[in-house]
BADREN-402659 format. One record per residue (C-alpha): residue number from 1; residue in one letter; chain; x, y negated, z negated. Coordinates in pm, whole numbers. Example, Ala and Ser with C-alpha at 12.3 -4.5 7.8 and 13.67 -1.06 7.14 Angstrom:
BEGIN
REC  resi  resn  chain    east   north      up
REC     1     a      A    1230     450    -780
REC     2     s      A    1367     106    -714
This chain:
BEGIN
REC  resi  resn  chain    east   north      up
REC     1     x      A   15286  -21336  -26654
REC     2     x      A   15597  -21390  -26867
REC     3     x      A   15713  -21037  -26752
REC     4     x      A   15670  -21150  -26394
REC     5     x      A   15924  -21510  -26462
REC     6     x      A   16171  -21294  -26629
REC     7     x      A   16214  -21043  -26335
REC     8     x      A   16228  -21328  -26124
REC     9     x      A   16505  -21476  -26378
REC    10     x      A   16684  -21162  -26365
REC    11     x      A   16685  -21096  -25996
REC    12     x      A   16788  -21437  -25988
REC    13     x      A   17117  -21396  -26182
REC    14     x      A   17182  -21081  -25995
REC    15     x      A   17166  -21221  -25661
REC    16     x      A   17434  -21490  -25777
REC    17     x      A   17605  -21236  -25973
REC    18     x      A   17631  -21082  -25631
REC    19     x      A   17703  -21415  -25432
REC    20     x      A   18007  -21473  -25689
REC    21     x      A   18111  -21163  -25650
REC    22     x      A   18155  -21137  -25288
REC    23     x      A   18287  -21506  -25305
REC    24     x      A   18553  -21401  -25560
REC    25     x      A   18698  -21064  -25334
REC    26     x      A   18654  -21275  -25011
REC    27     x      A   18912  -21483  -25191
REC    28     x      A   19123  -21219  -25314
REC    29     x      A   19127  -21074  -24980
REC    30     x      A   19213  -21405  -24809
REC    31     x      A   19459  -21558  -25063
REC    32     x      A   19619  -21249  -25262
REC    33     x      A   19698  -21472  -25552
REC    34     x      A   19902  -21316  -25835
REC    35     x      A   19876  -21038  -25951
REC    36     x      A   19673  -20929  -25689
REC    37     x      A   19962  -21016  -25396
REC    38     x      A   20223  -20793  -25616
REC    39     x      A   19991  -20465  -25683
REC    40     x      A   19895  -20495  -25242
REC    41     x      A   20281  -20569  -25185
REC    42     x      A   20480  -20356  -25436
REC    43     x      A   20292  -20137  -25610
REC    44     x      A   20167  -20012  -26001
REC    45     x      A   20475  -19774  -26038
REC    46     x      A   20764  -20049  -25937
REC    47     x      A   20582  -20325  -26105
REC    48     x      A   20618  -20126  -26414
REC    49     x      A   20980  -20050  -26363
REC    50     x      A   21061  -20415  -26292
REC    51     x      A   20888  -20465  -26622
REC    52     x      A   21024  -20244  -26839
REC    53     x      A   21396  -20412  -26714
REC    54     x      A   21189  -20729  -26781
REC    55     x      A   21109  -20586  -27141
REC    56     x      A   21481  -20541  -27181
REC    57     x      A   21594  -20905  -27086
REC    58     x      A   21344  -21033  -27323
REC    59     x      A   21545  -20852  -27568
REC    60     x      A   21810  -21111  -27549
REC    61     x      A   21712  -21417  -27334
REC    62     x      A   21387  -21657  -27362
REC    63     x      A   21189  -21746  -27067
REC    64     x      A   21416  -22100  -27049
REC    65     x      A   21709  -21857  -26959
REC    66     x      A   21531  -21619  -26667
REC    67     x      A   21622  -21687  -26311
REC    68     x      A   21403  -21674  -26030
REC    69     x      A   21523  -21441  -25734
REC    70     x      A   21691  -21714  -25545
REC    71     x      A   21967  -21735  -25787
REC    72     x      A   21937  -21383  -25968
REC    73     x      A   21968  -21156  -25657
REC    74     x      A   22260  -20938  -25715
REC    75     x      A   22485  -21158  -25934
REC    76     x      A   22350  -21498  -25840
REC    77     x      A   22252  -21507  -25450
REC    78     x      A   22557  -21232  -25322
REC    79     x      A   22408  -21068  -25039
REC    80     x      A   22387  -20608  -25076
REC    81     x      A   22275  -20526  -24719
REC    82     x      A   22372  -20219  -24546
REC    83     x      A   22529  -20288  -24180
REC    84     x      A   22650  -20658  -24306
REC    85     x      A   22977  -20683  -24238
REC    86     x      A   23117  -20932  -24452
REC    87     x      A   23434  -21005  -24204
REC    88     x      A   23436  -21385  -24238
REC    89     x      A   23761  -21544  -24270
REC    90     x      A   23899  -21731  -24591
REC    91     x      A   24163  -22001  -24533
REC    92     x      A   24371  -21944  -24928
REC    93     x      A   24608  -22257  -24926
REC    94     x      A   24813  -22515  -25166
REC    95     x      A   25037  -22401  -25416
REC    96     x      A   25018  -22096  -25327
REC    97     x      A   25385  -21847  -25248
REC    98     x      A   25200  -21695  -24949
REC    99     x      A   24933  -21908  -24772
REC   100     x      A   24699  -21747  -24564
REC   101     x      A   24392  -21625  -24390
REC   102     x      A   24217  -21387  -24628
REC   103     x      A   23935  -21108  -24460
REC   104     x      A   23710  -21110  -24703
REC   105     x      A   23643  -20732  -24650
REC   106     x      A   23973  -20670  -24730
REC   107     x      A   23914  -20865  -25121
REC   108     x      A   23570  -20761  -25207
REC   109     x      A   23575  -20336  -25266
REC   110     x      A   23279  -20148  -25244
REC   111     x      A   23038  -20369  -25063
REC   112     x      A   22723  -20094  -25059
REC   113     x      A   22668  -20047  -25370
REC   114     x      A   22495  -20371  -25628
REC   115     x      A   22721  -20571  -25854
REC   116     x      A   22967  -20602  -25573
REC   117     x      A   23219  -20853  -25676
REC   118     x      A   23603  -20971  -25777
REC   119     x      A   23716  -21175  -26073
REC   120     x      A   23866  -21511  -25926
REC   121     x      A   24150  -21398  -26140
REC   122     x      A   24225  -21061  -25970
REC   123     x      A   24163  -21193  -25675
REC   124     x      A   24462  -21482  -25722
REC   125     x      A   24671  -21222  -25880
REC   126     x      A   24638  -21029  -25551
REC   127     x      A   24843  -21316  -25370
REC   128     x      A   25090  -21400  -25643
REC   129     x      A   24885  -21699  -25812
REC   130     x      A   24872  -21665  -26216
REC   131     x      A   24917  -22018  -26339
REC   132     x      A   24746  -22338  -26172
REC   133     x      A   24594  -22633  -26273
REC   134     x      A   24279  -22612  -26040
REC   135     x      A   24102  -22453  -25757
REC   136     x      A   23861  -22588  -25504
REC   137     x      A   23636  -22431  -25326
REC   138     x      A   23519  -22578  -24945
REC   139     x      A   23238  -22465  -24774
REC   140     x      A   23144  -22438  -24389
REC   141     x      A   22918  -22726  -24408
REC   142     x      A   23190  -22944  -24552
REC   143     x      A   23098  -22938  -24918
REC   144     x      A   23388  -22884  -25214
REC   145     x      A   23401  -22819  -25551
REC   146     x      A   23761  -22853  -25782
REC   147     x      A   23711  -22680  -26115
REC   148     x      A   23985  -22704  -26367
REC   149     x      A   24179  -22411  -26526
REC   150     x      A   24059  -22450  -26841
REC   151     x      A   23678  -22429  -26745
REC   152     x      A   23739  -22050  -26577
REC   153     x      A   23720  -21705  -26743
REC   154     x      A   23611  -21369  -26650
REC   155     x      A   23281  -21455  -26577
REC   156     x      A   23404  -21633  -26217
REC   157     x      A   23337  -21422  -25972
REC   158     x      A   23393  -21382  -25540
REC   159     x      A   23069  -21210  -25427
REC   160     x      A   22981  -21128  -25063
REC   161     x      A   22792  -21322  -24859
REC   162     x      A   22614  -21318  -24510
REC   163     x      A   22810  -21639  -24449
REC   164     x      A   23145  -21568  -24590
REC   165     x      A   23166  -21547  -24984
REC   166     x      A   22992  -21713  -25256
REC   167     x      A   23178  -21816  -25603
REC   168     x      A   22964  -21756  -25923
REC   169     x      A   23025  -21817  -26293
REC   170     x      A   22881  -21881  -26595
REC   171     x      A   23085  -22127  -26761
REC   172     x      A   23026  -22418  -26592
REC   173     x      A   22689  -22515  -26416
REC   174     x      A   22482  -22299  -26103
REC   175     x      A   22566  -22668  -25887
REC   176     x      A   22916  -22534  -25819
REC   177     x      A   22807  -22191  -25736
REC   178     x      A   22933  -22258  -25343
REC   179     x      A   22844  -22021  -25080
REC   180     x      A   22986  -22002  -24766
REC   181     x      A   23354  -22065  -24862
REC   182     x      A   23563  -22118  -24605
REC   183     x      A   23924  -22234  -24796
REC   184     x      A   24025  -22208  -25118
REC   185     x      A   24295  -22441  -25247
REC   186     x      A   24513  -22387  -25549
REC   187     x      A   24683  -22689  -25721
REC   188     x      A   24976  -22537  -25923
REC   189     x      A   25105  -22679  -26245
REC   190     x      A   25416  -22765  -26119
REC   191     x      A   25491  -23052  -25873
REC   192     x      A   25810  -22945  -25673
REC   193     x      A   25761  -23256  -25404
REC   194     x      A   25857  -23587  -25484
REC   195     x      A   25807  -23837  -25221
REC   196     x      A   25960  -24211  -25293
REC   197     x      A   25997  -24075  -25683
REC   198     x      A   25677  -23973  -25730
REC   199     x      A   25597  -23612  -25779
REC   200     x      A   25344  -23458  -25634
REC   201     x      A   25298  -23105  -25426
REC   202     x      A   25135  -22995  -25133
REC   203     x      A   24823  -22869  -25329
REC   204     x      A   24738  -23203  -25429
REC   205     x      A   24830  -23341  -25070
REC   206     x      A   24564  -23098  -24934
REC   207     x      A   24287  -23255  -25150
REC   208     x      A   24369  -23620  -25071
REC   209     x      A   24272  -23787  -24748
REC   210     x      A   24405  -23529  -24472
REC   211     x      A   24360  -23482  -24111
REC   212     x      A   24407  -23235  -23823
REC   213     x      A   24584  -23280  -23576
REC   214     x      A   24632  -23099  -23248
REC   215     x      A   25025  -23020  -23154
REC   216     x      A   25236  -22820  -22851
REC   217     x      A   24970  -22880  -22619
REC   218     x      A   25047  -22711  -22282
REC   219     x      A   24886  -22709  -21955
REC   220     x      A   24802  -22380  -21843
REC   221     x      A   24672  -22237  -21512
REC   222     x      A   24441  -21953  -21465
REC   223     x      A   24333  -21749  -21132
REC   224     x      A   23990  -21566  -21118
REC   225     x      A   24002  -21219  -20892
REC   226     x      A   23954  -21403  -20613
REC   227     x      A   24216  -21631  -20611
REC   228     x      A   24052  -21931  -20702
REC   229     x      A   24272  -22143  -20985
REC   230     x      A   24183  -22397  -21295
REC   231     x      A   24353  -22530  -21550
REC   232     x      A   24354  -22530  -21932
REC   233     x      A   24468  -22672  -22274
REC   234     x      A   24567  -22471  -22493
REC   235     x      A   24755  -22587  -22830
REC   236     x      A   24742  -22549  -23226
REC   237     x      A   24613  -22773  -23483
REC   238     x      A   24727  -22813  -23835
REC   239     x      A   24561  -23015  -24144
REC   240     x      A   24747  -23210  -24322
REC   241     x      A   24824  -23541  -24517
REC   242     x      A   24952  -23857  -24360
REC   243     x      A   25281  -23958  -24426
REC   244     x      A   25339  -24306  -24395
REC   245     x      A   25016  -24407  -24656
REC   246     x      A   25232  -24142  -24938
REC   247     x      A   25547  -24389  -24874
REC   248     x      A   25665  -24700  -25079
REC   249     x      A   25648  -24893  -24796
REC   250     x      A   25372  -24800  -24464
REC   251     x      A   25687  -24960  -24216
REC   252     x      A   26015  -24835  -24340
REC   253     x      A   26331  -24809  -24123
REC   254     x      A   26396  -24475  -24167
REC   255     x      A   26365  -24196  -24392
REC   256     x      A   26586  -23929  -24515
REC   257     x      A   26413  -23570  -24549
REC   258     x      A   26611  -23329  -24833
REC   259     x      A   26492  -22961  -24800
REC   260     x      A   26553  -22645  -25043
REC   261     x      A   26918  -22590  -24947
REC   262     x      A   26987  -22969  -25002
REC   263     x      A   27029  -23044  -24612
REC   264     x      A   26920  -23389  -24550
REC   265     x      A   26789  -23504  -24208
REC   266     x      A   26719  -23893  -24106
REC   267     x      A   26416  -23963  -23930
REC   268     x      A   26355  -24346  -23774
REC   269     x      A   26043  -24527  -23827
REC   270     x      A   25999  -24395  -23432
REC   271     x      A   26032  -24036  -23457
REC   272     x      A   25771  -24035  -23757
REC   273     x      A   25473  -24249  -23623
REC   274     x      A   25177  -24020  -23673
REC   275     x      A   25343  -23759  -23866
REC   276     x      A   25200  -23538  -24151
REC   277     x      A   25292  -23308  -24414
REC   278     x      A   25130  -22972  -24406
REC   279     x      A   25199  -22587  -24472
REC   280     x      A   25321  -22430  -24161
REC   281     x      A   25432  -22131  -24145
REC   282     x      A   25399  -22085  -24504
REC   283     x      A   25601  -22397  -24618
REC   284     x      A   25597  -22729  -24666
REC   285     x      A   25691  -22900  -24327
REC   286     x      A   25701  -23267  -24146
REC   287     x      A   25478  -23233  -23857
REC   288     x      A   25637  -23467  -23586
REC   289     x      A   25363  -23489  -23303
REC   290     x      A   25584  -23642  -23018
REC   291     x      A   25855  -23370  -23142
REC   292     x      A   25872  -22980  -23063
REC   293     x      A   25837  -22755  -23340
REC   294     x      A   26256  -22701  -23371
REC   295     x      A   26271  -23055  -23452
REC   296     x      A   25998  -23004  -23762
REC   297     x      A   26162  -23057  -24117
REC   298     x      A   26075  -22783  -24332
REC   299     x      A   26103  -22666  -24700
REC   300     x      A   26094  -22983  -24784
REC   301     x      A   26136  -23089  -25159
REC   302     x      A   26186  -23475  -25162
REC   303     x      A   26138  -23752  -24889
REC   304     x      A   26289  -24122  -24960
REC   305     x      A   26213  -24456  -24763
REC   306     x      A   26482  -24741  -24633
């Protein structure tokens, strides 16, 4: 009799051995949870590659200091795809002796291969710039970030991007790690504009309140094959800072513009309603709206109010 209940007990167990069984690879099957996702997905042999690298890290960094693959792909999020081609446009601005529209294919060598990147320092040096007092980086969803000199070293890095470039460092925090960049503006040390006595440079202009505005709009007309015509608008646009708000006074009588030779030019409180002060043409001109572009001060180094 007892050899009877204890079959029974036994067949029992097996037949929810069996039921928990089949439960647990139904589950398996269905969900994949680790590490049964990573053996289906990857593989035994590159799971123990990626662990032996893993094994090395651990050499020198805790757990606190590993990085998930959103920020450690390829030196913190750059992008290493074959057939990308990393032609955005950079606008490099401010203090800078040759402003300008940088391709960033032209900046960032070897793009195939991993570990693709430039120092922010060689990458200045390229265009001239070895001494500022800060850069900022703006993005093509509006965002900036101004880091100081002193907060830079090697470890800041340009690294391509599928939108643009992406900035990376390690000595200040993964926040300002920007991607997308659009313009980079230098602030130089010096300050070769002074404007009512104040001194002050075009850099620093550029990260006060600016705006753009459109100039030498011209009405154009265009004829299909057939002979049918429209018309057009076509003009430029430049950013820059208001004037009036930099002045002593927001409703002087006139002002007197000195540029780099010394030549002085007198301006009314008419010709300079709406005005700004931007980089055009590579220097620092007096954008007169209502004026052509002849009639534009330019390498300008000091503006007084009357």
């Amino acid at each position: 009799m007892s050899e009877n209940k204890n079959r029974k007990k036994i067949i029992l167990i097996s037949i929810i051995a069996v039921i928990l069984l089949v439960a647990v690879v139904a589950m398996l099957i269905a969900l994949k949870p680790m590490p049964v996702a990573l053996l289906s997905e990857y593989g035994l042999g590159l799971l123990w590659e990626e662990g032996l690298a893993m094994n090395e890290c651990a050499e020198c960094h805790n757990n606190v200091d590993f990085h998930g693959c959103d920020t450690c792909h390829d030196d913190h999020g750059a992008v290493e795809l074959t057939h990308i081609p990393f032609s955005e446009i950079v606008e490099f601005t401010g203090d800078v002796p040759d402003p300008t529209f940088v391709k960033v294919y032209q900046v960032i060598p070897d793009q195939e291969n991993l570990g693709t990147h430039i120092t922010l320092f060689q990458f200045l040096e390229q265009f001239g710039v070895t001494e500022f007092e800060s850069v900022t980086f703006t993005t093509n969803d509006g965002g900036l970030t101004t880091i100081l000199f002193e907060y830079l070293d090697e470890t800041a890095m340009l690294v391509p991007y599928v939108d643009g470039v992406r900035f990376v460092t390690e000595s200040v925090h993964s926040s300002t790690w920007l991607k997308g960049i659009v313009r980079i503006t230098i602030v130089g040390k010096d300050k070769p504009l002074v404007i009512d006595g104040v001194e002050t440079s075009i850099g620093r202009l550029m990260l006060g309140e600016t705006i753009r505005l459109t100039v030498e709009g011209t009405d154009v007309m265009l004829s299909d094959e057939s002979g049918e015509t429209t018309h057009a608008l076509v003009a430029n646009w430049v950013d820059g800072a208001r004037l009036l708000p930099l002045l002593s006074t927001t409703t002087p009588e006139k002002i007197i513009v000195t540029d780099v030779n010394g030549e002085r030019t007198e301006l009314s409180a008419e010709d300079i309603e709406g005005s700004v002060l931007a980089i055009v043409r590579d220097k620092v001109t007096l954008v007169l709206p209502d004026r052509g572009r002849s009639a534009w001060p330019t390498e300008i180094v000091e503006i007084e109010s009357n």
